[in-house]
N, CA, C and O atoms as a GROMACS GRO file, in nm:
protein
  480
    1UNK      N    1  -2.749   2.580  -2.371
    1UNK     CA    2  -2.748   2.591  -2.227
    1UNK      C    3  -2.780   2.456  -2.162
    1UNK      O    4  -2.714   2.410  -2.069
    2UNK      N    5  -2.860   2.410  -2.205
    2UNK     CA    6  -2.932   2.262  -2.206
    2UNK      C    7  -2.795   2.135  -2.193
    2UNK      O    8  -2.791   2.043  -2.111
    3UNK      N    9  -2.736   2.154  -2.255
    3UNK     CA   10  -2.597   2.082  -2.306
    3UNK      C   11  -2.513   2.093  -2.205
    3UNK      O   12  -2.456   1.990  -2.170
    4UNK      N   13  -2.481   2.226  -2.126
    4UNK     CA   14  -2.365   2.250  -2.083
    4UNK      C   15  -2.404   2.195  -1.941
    4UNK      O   16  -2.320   2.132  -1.877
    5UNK      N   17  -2.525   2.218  -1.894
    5UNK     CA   18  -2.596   2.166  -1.735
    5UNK      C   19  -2.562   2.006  -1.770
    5UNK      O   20  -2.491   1.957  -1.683
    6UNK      N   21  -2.588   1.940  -1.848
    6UNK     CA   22  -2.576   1.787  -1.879
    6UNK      C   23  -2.425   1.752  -1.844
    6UNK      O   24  -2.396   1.667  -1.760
    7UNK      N   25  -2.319   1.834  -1.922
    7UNK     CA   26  -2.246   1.831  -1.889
    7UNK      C   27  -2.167   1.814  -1.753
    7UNK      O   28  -2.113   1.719  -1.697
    8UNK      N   29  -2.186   1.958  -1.722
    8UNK     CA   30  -2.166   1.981  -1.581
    8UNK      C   31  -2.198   1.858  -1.483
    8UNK      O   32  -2.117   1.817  -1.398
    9UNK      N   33  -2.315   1.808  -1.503
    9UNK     CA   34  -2.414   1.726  -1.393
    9UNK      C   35  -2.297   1.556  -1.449
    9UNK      O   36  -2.255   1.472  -1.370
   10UNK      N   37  -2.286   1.557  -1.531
   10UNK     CA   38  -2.188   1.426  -1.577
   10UNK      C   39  -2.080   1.454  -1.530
   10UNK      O   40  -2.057   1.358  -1.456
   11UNK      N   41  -1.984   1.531  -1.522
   11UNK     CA   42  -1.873   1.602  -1.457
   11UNK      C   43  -1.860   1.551  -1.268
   11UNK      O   44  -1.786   1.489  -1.191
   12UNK      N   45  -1.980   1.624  -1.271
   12UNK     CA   46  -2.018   1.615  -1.108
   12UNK      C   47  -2.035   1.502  -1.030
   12UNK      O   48  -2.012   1.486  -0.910
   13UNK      N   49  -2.079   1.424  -1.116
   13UNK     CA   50  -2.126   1.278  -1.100
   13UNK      C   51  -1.978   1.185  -1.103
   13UNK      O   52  -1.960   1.103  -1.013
   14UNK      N   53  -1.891   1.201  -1.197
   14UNK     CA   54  -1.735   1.119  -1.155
   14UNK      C   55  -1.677   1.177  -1.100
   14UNK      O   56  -1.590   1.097  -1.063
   15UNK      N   57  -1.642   1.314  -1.038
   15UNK     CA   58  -1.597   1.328  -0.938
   15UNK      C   59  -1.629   1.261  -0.831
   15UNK      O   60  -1.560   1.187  -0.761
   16UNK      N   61  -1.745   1.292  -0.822
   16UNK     CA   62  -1.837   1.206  -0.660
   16UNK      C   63  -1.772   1.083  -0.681
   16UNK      O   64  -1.684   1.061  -0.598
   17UNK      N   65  -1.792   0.976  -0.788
   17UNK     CA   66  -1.824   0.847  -0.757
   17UNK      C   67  -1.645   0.794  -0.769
   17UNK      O   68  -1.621   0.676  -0.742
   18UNK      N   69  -1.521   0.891  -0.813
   18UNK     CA   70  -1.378   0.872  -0.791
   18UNK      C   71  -1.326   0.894  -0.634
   18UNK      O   72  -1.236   0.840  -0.570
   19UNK      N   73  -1.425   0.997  -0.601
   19UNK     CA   74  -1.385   1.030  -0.466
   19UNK      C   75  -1.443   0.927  -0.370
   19UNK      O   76  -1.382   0.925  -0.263
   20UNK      N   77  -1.554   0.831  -0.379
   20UNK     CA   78  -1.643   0.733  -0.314
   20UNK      C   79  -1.520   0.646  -0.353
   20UNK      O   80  -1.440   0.614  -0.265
   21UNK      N   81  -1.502   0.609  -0.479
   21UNK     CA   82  -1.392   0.463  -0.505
   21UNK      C   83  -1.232   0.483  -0.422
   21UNK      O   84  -1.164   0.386  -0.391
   22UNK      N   85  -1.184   0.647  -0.391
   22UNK     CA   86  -1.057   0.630  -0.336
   22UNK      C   87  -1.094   0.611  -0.162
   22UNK      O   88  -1.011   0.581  -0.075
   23UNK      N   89  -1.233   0.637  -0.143
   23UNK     CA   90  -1.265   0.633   0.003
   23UNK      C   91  -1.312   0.485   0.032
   23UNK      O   92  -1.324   0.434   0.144
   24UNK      N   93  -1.335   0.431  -0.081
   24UNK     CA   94  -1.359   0.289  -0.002
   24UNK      C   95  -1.231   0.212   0.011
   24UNK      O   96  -1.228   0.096   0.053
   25UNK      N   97  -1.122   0.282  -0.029
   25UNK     CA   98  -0.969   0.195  -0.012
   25UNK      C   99  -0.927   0.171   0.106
   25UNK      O  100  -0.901   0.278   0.161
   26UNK      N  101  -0.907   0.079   0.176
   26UNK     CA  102  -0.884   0.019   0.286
   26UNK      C  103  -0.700   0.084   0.334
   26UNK      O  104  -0.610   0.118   0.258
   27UNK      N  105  -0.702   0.081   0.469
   27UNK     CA  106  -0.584   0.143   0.487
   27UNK      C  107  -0.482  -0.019   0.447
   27UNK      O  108  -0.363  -0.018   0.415
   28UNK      N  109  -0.549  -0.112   0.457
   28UNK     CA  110  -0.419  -0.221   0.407
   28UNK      C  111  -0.376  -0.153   0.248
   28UNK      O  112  -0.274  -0.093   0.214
   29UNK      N  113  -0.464  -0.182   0.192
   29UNK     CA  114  -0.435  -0.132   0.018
   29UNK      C  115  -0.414  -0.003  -0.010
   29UNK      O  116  -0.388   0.028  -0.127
   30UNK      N  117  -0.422   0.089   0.082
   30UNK     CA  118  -0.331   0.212   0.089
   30UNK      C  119  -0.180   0.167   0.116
   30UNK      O  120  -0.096   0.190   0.029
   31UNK      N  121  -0.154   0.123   0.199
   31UNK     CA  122  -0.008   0.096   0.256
   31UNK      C  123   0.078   0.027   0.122
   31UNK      O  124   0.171   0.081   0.062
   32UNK      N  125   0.020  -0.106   0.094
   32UNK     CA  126   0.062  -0.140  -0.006
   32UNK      C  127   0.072  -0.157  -0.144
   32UNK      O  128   0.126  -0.240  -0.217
   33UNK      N  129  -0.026  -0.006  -0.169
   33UNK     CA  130  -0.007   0.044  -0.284
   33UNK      C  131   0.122   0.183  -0.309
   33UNK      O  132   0.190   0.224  -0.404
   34UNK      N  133   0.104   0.220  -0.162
   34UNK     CA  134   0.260   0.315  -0.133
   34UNK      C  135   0.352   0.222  -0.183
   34UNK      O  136   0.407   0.252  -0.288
   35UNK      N  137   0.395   0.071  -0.107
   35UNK     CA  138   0.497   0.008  -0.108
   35UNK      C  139   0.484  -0.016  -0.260
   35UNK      O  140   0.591   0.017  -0.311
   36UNK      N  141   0.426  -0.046  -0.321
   36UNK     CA  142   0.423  -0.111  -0.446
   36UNK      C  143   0.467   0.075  -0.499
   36UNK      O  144   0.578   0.102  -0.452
   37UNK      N  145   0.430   0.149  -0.548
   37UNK     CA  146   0.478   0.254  -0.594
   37UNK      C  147   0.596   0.347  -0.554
   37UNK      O  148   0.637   0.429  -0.636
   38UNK      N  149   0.648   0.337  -0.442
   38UNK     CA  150   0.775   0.357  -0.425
   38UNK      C  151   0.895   0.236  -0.496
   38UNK      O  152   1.004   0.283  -0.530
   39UNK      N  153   0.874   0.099  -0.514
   39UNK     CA  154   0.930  -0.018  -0.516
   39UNK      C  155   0.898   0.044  -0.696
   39UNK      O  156   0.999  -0.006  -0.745
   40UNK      N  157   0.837   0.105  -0.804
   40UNK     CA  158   0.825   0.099  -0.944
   40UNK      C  159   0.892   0.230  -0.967
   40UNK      O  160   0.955   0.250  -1.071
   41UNK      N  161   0.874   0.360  -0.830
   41UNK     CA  162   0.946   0.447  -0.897
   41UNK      C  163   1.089   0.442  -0.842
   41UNK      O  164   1.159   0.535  -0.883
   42UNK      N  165   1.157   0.344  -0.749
   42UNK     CA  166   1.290   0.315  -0.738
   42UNK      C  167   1.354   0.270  -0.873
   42UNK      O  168   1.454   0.319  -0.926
   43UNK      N  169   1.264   0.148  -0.928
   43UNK     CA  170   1.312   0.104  -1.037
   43UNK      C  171   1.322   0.154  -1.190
   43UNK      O  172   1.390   0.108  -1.281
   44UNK      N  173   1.218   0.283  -1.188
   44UNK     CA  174   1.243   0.335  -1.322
   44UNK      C  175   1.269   0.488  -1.311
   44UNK      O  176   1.266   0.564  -1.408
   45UNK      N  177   1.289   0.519  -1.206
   45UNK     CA  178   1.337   0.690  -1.168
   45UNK      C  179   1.456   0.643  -1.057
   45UNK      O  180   1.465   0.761  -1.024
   46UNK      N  181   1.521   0.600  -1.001
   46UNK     CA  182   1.630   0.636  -0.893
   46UNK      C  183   1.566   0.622  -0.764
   46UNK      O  184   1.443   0.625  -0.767
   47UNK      N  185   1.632   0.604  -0.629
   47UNK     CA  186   1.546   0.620  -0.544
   47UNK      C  187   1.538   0.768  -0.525
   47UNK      O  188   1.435   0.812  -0.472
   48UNK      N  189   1.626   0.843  -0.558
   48UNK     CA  190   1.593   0.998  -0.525
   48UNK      C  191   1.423   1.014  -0.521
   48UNK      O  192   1.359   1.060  -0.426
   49UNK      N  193   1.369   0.966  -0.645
   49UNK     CA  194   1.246   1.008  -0.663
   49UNK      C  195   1.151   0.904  -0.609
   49UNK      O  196   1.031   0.920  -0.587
   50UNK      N  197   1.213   0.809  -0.593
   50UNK     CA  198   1.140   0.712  -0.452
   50UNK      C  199   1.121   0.783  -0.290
   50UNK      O  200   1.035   0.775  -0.203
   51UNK      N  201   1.222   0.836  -0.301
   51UNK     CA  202   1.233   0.899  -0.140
   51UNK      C  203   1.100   1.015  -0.160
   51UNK      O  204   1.008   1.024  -0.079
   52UNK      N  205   1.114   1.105  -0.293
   52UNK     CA  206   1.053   1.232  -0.334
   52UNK      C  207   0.942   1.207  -0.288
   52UNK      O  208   0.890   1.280  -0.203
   53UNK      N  209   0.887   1.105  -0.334
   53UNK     CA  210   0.706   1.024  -0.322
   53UNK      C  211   0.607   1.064  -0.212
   53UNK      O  212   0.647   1.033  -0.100
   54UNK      N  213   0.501   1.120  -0.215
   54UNK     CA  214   0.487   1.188  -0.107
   54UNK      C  215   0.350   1.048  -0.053
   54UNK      O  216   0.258   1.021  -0.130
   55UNK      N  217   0.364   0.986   0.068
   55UNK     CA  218   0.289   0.852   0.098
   55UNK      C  219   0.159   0.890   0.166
   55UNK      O  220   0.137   0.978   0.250
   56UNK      N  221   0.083   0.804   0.110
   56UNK     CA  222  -0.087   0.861   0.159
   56UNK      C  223  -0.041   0.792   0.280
   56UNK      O  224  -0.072   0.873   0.367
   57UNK      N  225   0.010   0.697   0.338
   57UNK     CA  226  -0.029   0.666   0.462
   57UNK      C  227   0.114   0.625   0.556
   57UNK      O  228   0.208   0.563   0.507
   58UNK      N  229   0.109   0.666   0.681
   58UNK     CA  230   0.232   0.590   0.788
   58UNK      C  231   0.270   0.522   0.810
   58UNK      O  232   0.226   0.438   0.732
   59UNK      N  233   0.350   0.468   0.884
   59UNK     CA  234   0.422   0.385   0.936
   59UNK      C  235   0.324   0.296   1.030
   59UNK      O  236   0.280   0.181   1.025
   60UNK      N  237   0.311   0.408   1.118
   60UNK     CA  238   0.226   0.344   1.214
   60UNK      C  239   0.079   0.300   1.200
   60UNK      O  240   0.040   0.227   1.291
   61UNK      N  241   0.002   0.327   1.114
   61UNK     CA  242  -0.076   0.270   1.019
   61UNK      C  243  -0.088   0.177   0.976
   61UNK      O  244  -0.184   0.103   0.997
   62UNK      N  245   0.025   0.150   0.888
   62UNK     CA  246   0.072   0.001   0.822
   62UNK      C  247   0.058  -0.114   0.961
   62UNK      O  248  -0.025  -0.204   0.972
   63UNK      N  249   0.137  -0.087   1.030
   63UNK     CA  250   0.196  -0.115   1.167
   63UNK      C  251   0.070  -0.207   1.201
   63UNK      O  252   0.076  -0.330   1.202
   64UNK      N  253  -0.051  -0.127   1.230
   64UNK     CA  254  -0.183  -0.126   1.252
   64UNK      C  255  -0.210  -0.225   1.139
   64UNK      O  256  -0.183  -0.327   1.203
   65UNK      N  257  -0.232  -0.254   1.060
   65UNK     CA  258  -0.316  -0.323   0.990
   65UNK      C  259  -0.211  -0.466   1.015
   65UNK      O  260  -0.265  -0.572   1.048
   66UNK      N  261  -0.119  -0.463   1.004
   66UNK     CA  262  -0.044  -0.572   1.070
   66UNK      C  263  -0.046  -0.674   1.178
   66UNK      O  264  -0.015  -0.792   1.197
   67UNK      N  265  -0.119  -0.535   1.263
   67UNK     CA  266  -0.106  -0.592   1.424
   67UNK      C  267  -0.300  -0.680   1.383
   67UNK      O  268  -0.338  -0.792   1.417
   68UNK      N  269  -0.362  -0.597   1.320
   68UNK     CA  270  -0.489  -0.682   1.293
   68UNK      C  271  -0.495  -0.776   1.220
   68UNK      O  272  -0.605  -0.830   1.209
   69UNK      N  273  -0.401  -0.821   1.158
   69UNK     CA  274  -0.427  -0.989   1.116
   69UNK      C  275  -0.368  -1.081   1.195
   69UNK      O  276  -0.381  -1.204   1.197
   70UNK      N  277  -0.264  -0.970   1.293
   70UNK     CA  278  -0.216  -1.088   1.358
   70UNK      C  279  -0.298  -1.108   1.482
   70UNK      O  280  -0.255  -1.194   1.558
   71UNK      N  281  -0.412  -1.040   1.518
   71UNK     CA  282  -0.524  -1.062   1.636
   71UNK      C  283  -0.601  -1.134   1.578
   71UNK      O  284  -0.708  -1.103   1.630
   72UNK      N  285  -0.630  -1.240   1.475
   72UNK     CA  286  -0.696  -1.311   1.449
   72UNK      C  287  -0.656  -1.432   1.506
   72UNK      O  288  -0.747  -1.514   1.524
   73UNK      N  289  -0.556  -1.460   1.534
   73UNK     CA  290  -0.452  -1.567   1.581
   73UNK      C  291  -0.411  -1.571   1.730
   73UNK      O  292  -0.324  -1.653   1.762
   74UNK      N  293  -0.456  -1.502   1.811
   74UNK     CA  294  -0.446  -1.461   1.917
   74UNK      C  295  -0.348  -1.522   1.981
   74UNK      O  296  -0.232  -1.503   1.943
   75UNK      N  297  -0.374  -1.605   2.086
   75UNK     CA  298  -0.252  -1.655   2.190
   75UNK      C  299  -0.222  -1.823   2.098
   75UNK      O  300  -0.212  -1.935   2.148
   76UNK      N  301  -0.217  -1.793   1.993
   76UNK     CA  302  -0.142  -1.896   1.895
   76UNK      C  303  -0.016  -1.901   1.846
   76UNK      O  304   0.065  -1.986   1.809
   77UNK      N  305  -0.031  -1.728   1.862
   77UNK     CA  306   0.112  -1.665   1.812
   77UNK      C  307   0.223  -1.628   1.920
   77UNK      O  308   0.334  -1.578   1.900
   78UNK      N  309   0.158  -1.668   2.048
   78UNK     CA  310   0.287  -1.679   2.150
   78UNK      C  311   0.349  -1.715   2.128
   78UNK      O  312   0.331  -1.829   2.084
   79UNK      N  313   0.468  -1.671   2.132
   79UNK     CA  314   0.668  -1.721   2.101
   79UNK      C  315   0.670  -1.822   1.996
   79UNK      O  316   0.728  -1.930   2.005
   80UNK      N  317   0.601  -1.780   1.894
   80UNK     CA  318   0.622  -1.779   1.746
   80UNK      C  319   0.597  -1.705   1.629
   80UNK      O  320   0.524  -1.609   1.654
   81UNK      N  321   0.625  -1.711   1.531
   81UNK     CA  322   0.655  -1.636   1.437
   81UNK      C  323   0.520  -1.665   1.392
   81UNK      O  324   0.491  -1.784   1.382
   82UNK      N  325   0.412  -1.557   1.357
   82UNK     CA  326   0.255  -1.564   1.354
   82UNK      C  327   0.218  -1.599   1.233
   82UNK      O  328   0.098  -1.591   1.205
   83UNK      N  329   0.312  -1.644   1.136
   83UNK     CA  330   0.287  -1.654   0.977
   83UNK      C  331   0.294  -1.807   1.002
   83UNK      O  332   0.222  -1.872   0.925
   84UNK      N  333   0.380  -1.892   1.111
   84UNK     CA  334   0.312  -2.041   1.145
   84UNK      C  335   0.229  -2.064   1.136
   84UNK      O  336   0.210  -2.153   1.052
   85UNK      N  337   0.124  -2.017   1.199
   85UNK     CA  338  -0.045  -2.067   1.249
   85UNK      C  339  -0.079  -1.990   1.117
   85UNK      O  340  -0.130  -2.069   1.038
   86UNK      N  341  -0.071  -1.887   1.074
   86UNK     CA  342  -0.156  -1.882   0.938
   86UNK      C  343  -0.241  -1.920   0.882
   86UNK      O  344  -0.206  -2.035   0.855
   87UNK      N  345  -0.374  -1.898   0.825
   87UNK     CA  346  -0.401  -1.959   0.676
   87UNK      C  347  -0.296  -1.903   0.568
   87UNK      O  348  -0.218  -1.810   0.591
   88UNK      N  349  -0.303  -1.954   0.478
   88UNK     CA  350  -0.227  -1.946   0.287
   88UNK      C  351  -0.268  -1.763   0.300
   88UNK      O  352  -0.192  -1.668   0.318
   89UNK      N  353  -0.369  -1.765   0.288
   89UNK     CA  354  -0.435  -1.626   0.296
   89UNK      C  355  -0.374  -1.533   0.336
   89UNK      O  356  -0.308  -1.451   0.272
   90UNK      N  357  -0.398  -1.544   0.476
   90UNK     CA  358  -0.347  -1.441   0.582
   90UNK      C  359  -0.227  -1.412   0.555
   90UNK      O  360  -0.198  -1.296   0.527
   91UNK      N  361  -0.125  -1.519   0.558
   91UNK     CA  362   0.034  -1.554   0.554
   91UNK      C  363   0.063  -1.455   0.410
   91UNK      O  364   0.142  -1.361   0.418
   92UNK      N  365  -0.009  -1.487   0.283
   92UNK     CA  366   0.068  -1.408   0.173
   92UNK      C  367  -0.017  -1.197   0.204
   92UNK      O  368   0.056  -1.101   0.179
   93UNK      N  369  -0.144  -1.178   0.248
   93UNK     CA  370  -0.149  -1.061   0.321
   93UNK      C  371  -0.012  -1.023   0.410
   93UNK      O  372   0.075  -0.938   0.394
   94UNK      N  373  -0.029  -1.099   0.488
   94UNK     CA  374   0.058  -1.063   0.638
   94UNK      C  375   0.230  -1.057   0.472
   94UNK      O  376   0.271  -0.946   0.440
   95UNK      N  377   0.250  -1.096   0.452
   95UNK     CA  378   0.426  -1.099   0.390
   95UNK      C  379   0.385  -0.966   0.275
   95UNK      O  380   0.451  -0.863   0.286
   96UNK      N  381   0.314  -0.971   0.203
   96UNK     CA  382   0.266  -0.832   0.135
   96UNK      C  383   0.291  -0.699   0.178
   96UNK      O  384   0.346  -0.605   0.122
   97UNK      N  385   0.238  -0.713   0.288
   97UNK     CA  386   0.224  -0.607   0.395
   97UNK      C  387   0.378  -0.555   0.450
   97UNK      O  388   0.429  -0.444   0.442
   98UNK      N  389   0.433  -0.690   0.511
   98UNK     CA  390   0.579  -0.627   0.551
   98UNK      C  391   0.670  -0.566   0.476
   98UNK      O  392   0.762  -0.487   0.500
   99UNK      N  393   0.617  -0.629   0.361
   99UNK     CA  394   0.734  -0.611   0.188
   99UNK      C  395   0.696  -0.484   0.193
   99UNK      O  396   0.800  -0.424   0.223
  100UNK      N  397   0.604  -0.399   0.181
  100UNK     CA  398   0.513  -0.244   0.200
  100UNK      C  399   0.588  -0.141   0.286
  100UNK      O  400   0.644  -0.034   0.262
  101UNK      N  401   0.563  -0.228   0.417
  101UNK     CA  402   0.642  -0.116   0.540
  101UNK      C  403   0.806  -0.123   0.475
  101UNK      O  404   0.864  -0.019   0.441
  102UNK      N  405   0.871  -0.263   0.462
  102UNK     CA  406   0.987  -0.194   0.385
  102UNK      C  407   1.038  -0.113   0.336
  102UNK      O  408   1.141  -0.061   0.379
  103UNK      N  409   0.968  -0.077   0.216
  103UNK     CA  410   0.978  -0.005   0.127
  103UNK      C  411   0.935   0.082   0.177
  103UNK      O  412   1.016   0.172   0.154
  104UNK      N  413   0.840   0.129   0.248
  104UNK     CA  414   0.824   0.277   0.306
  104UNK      C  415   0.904   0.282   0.338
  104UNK      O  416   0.956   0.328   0.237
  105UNK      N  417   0.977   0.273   0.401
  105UNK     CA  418   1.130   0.244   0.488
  105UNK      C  419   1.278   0.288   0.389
  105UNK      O  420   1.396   0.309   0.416
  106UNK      N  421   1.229   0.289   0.316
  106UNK     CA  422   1.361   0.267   0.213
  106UNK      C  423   1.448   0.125   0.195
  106UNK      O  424   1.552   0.121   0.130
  107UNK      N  425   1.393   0.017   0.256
  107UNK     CA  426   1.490  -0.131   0.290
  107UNK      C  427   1.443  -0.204   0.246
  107UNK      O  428   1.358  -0.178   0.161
  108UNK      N  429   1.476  -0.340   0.281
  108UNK     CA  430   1.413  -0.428   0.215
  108UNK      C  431   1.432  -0.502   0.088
  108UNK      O  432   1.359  -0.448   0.005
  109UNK      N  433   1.480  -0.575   0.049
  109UNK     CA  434   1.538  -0.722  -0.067
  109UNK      C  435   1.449  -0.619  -0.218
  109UNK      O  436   1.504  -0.565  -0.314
  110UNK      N  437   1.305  -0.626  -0.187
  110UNK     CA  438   1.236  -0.535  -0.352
  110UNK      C  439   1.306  -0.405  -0.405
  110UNK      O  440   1.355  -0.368  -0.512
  111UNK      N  441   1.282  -0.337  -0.241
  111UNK     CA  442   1.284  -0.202  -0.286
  111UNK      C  443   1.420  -0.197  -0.325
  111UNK      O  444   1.436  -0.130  -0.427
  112UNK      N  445   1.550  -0.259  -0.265
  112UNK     CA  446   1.671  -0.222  -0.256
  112UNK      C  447   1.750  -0.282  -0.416
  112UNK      O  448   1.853  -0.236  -0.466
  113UNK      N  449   1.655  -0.408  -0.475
  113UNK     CA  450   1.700  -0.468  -0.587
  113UNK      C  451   1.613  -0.331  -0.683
  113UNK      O  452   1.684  -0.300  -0.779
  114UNK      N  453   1.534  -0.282  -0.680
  114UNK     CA  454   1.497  -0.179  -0.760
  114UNK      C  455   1.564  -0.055  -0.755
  114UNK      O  456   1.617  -0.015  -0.858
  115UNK      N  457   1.570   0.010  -0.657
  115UNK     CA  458   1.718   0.114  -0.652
  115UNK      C  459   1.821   0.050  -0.747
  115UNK      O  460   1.842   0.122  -0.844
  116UNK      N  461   1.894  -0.069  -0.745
  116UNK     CA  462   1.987  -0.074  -0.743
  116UNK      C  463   1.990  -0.088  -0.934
  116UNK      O  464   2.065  -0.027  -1.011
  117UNK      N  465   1.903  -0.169  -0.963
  117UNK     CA  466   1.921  -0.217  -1.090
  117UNK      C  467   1.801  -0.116  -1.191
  117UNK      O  468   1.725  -0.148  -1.282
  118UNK      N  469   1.823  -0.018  -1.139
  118UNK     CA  470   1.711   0.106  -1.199
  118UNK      C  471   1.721   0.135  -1.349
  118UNK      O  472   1.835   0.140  -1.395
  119UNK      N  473   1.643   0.149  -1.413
  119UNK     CA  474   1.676   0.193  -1.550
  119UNK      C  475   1.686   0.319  -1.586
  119UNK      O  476   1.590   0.394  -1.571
  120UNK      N  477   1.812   0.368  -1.645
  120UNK     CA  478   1.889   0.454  -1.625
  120UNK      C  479   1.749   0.530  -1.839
  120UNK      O  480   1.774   0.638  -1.894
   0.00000   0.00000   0.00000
């Protein structure tokens, strides 16, 4: 009986601390872990089962985490393209990110070379 409570209580304990590790995931690394997993199951299932994929997070979401790196840059990014003023940093985030909404999208140079050249 002794054994099985130990058990249990070890059980109980990685649930908690899997459910703490998927809650500390940031909605950026949600988004572009969608994009990144739609973009692997285009390429080794079809997009059928890319489309199938059911996405922890939106459009408008993504959208959102977008629009917040580009408020770091504020009126820098007037009538230019906001990956100019950049840091290295920001710039490969900020292009990560769009590559993401892509592919949520179904579009996009990754996702569309993975559809296309899928392994059958």
């Amino acid at each position: 009986m002794k054994q099985l409570t130990l058990k249990a209580l070890f059980a109980a304990a990685v649930a908690v601390f899997s459910l703490n590790a998927q809650a500390a995931e940031s909605k950026y690394d949600l988004c572009v872990a969608d994009g990144d997993t739609i973009i692997k199951l285009a390429n080794t299932k079809g997009s059928e089962a890319a489309r199938a994929y059911e996405q922890k997070t939106t459009l408008v979401e993504c959208f959102g985490e977008l629009s917040k790196i580009e408020a770091k840059y504020g009126d820098k990014t007037v009538a230019r393209n906001p990956s100019s003023v950049m840091t290295p940093q920001d710039r490969a985030k900020w292009a990560k990110l769009f590559d993401s909404i892509d592919a949520k999208q179904y579009r996009g140079t990754p996702y569309l070379q993975a559809a296309y050249y899928f392994n059958k």
